[in-house]
N, C-alpha and C positions, 0 to 999 in steps of 0.2 A: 504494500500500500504506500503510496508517495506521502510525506512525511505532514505536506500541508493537509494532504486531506485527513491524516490521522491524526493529526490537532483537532481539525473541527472536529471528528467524531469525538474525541474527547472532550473538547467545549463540550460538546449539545448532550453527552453522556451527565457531564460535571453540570451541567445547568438544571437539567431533571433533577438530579442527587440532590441539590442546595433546596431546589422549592420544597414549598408545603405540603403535606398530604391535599389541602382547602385545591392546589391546583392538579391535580391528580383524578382519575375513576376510584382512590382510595376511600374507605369513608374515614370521619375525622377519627384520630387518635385521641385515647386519657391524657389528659393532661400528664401524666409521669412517661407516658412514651412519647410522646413530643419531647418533652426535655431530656430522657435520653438520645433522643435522634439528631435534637439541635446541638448536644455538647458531641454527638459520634463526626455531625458535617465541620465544628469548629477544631476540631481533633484532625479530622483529615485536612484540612486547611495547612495544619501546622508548619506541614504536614508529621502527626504522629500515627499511621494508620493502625498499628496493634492497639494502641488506646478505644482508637476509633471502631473499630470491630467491637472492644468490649461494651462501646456503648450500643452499638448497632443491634448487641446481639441482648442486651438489657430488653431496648424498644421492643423486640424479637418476642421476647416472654410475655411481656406486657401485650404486645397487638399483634400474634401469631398471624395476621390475617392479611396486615397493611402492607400492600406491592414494594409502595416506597421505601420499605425496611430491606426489603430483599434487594434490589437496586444499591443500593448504597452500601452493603455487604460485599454483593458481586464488583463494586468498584472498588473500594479497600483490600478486599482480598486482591484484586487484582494489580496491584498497588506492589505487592512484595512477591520480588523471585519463586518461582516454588510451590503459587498456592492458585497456579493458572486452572485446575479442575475441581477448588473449592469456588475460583470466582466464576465458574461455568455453570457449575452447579446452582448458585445465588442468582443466576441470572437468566435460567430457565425456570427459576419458581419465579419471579419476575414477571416473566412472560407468560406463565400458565396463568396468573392471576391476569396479565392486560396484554394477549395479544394483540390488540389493538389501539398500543398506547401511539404514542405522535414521533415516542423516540425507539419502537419496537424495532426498527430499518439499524440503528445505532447499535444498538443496543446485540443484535444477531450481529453486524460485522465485526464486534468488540469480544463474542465468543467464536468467532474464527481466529479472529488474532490468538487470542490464548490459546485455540487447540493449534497453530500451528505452533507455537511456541512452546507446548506442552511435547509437542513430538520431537519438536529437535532437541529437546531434556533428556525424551526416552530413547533417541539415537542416539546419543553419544552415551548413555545408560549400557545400551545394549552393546556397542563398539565395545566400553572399557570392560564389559564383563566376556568377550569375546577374547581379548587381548589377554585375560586373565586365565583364559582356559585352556588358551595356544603355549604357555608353560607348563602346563602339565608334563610332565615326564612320562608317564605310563602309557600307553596308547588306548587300553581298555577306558581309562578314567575322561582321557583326554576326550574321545569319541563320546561320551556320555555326556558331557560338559558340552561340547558343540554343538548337540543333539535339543538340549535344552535352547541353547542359542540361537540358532535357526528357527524353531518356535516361533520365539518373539519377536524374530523380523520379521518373520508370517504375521503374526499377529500386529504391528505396527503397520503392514500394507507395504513392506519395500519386499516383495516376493524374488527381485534380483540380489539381495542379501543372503535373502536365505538359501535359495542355491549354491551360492559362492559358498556357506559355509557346510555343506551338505557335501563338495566337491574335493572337502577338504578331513573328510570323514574317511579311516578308513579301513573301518569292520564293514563287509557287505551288509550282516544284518540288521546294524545299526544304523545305516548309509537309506535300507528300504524303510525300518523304522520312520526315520525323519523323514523321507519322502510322504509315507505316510500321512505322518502329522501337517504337512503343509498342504496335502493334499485336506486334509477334516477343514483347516483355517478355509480355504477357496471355496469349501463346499457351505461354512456358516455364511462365508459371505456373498454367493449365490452365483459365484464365478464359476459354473460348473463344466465349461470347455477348456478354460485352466485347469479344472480339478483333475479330468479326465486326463486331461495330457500328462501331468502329473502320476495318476497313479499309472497309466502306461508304460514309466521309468522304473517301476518298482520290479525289483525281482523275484524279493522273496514271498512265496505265492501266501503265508498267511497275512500277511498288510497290503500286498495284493488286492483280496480277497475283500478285507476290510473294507479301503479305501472304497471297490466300487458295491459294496452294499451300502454305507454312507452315498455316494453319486445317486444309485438307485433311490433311496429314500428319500434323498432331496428332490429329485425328478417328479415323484409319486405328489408329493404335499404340493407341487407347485403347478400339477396337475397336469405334467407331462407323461402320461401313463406310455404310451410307446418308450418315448425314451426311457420310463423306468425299467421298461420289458427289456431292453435291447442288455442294459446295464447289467440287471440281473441275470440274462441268461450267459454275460462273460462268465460269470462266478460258475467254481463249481459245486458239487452234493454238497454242499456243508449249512452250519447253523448260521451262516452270514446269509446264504441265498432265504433261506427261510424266514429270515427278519425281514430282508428285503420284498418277499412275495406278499408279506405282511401288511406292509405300508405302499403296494402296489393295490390288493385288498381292500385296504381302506380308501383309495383315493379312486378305484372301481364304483365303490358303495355309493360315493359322493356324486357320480356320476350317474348313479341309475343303473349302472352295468352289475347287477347284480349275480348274473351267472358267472360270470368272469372274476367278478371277488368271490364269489364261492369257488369257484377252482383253482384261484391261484391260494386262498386257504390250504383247501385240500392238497395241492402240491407242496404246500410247505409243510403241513404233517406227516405228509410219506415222508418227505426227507429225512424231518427228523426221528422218524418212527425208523429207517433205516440204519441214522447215525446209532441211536439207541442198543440195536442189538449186536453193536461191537464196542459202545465205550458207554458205561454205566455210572459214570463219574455223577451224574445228578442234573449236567446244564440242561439237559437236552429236556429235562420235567419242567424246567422254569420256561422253558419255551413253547412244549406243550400249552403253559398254562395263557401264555401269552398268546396263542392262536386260540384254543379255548374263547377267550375272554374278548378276542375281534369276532370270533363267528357269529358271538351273543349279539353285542353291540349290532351287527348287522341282522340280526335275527334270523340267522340258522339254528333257528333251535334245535332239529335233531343231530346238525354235526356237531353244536358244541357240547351239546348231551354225551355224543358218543367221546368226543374225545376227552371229558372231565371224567366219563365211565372208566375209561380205558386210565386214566391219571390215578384215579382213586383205588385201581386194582393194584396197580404199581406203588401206592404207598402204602395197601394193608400189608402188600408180599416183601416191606421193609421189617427187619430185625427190630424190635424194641430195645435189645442191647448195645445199637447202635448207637453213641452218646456223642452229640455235637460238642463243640470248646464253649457252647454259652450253657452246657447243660441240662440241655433239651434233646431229648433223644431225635435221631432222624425221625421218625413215624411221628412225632405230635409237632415239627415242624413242617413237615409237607402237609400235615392235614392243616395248619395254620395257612400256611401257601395256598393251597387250593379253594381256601376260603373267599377268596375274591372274584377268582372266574366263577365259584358257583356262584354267589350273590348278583353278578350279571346275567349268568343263568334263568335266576329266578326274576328278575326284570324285563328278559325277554319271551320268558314265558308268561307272565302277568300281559305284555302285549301283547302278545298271541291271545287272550283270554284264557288260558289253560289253566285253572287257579288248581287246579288239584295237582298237579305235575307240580307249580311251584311252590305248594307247600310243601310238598314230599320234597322236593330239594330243599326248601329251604331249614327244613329238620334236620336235615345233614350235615350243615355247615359246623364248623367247630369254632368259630371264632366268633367272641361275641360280639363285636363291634358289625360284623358282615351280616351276622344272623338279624340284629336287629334291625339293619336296614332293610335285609329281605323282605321282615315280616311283616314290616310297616310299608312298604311298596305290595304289600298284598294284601294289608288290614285298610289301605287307601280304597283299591279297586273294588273290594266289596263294602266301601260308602262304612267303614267301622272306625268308630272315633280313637283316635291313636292316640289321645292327649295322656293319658294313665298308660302309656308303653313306659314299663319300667327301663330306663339307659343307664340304670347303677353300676352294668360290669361294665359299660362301654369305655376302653381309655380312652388319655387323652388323647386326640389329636390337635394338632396345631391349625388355625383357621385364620382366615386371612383377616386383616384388621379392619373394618370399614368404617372411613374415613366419616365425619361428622363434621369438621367443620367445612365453610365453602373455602373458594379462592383458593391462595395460597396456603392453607393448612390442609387442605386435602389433596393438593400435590407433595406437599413432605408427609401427610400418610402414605400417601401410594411408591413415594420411594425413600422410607425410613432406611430399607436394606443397603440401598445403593450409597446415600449419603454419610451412612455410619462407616462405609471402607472410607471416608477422607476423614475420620480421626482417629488414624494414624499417625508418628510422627513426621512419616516420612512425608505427609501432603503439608505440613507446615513450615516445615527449614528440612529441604532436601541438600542443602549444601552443607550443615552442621550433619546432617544424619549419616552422609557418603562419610565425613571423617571421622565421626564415631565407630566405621565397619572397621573389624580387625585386620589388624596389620601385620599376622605371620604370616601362615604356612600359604602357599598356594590355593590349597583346597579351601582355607578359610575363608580369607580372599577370595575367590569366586564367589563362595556359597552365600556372601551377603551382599556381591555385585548382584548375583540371580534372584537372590528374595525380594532384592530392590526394584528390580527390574519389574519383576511379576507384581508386584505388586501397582505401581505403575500403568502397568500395562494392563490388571484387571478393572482397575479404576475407571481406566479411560475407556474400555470399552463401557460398562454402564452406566457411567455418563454419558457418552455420547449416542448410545441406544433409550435410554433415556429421555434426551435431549429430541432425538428425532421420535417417538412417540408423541412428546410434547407435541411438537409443531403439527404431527399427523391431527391432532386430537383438535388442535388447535382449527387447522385445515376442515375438519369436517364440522366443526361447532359454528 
């Protein structure tokens, strides 16, 4: 950006910041968040902006709600080296509360400047942890160090980095490994003719394999079913093509092609009914369970009948002496496992109208949190008041928080998760934090260039996924 124009934007950013809420879509502030807010603009004036944050973040407590808090945060914070994806973050709660303020145009070029600034932090992040790993003496250690490295130039978007560092690998395993992995990063981000070329350099056939059930699965959700076919039929017999058949299945269903998700089901059960009778290890039940529980959803009801029958026979014909490491013998953990596909069961039999079938299943279930959902999705259908369903064994589960106040307090409920990765130390003085990592051994040395990195780098992606929700939301409101 040419330097005068990045003046005015910061005028016209710094002009909003100064006014009143009275000139704003805000509504008035208490009198005590106004006076924190006027002593956080005379602070930043000083300029002292960590003062000015403290006051910022006062106002904050006092009017969770008011735009012009979040603005004047995301300017402060942006203010000091380092805290470019805390002021990103202050300045999409901002704009969740007024997309349609006078300075909104300002205000989005002012979170590009920081994400590009944020990046070239996290390249030269990922260079010194890369320089760090090219000492290694071992070659096994070295190649696993580089392997993580490559990674996150995948994940930063310089996909010419991470080859380079991939090229520079060199256990073949480890060499398809990473390919691998940069191929997962091209497929999250929807780059899927990279991806493919990508895993076409792979050699060793299980990441192979991998890589193009991942392609597949992306193809499927995005509702490229051809190309998901194409994908999956490179893979071979294995429990990757069967995932793959799975999320071709479901994006059939969506479609209407309902015969065609019942047969790519169906073939994905052969499969693993065939891997089954030569490796008895257990995955091949989890995957069962997971077609099981698409056939339902889709409402086959007599395939997914059969193939939780055929599940259920497989875990009576388990040892009770069998004893897991948490204690639990195999046999009352797969009946726990199975407890989910039945309880889908019994909801696509309740659709079917078949109430007698899904009572008998749902008697079956052994998990009581499934059972009672069953029985209440069939004490619904026959009109029987559920309010006295006893949920006393039901543990907890975790629920999502929903949000109560308007504006900007129900954009920091919807992303409490996202926001608490930036207190960390490292999103407040990343230049203090680099010198606090240890200064011996090599291995040490990387291992806190790498946590630094990642961490960095997980940030920024939800922020900036985040960030583009925002504006989608924004776009359709």
């Amino acid at each position: 950006m040419p330097l005068a124009r990045h003046a005015r934007t910061l005028a016209l950013l710094l002009c909003f910041a100064g006014a009143l809420p009275a000139q704003t879509t805000a509504p008035s502030l208490p009198p005590a968040a106004q006076e924190a807010l006027s002593k956080g603009v005379i602070a930043a004036k000083v300029p002292d902006y960590l003062l000015a944050i403290r006051y910022f973040e006062e106002a904050r407590k006092l009017a969770p709600d008011a735009p012009i808090i979040y603005l004047n945060l995301g300017l402060a914070e942006s203010k000091i080296p380092g805290r470019e994806l805390r002021a990103m973050a202050w300045f999409g709660a901002y704009l969740a509360a007024s997309p349609a303020a006078a300075n909104a145009a300002a205000v989005k070029e002012q979170i590009a400047v920081l994400d590009v600034k944020n990046l070239g932090d996290l390249s030269r992040l990922i260079r010194t942890a890369e320089d760090a790993a090219k000492q290694f003496v071992d070659d096994s250690s070295r190649d696993l160090a580089l392997l993580y490295v490559a990674e996150l130039w995948a994940q930063s978007g310089d996909f010419e980095m991470a080859f380079e560092v991939v090229d520079s690998i060199k256990d073949a395993s480890r060499k398809s490994q990473t390919h691998y992995l940069i191929a997962e990063v091209q497929v999250k981000a929807g780059d899927i003719p990279d991806a493919q070329r990508t895993a076409g350099s792979i050699k060793d056939a299980y990441y192979k394999t991998r890589a193009q059930a991942a392609i597949a699965k992306a193809q499927a959700e995005a509702g490229n079913i051809a190309g998901a076919q194409n994908s999956a039929n490179s893979i071979g017999k294995s429990a990757m093509k069967s995932r793959a058949l799975r999320s071709i299945a479901i994006a059939q269903s969506k479609a209407q092609d309902f015969a065609g998700a019942r047969a790519s089901l169906a073939e994905a059960y052969t499969i693993v009914e065939k891997i089954r009778e030569v490796d008895t290890s257990g995955d091949e039940e989890e995957e069962m369970r997971e077609i099981a529980t698409a056939q339902a959803k889709a409402d086959f009801v007599s395939d997914a009948q059969q193939t939780i029958n055929h599940i259920i026979t497989l875990t009576e014909n388990m040892k009770e002496e069998d004893v897991l490491n948490t204690g639990t013998s195999g046999k009352a953990m797969s009946r726990i496992l199975n407890s989910g596909a039945q309880c889908e069961l019994v909801l696509a039999q309740v659709r079917a109208g078949d109430i007698a079938s899904a009572q008998k299943t749902a008697n079956s279930i052994h998990y009581a949190y499934y059972k009672t959902t069953a029985q209440s999705s069939i004490d619904h259908a026959q009109g029987k008041d559920t309010s006295t369903l006893s949920v006393s064994t039901i543990p907890e589960v975790p629920r999502p928080v929903q949000p109560k106040a308007p504006l900007v307090g129900e954009w920091i409920a919807k992303n409490t998760g996202y926001l608490q990765l930036l207190t960390e130390a490292v999103f407040f003085d990343l230049s203090a934090h680099l010198k606090s990592l240890p200064k011996g051994n090599a291995q040490g040395i990387f291992d806190g260039l790498l946590h630094t990195a990642q961490e960095v780098s997980a940030a920024r992606k939800v922020i900036i996924q985040m960030l583009k929700q925002q504006a989608q939301q924004s776009a359709i409101s």
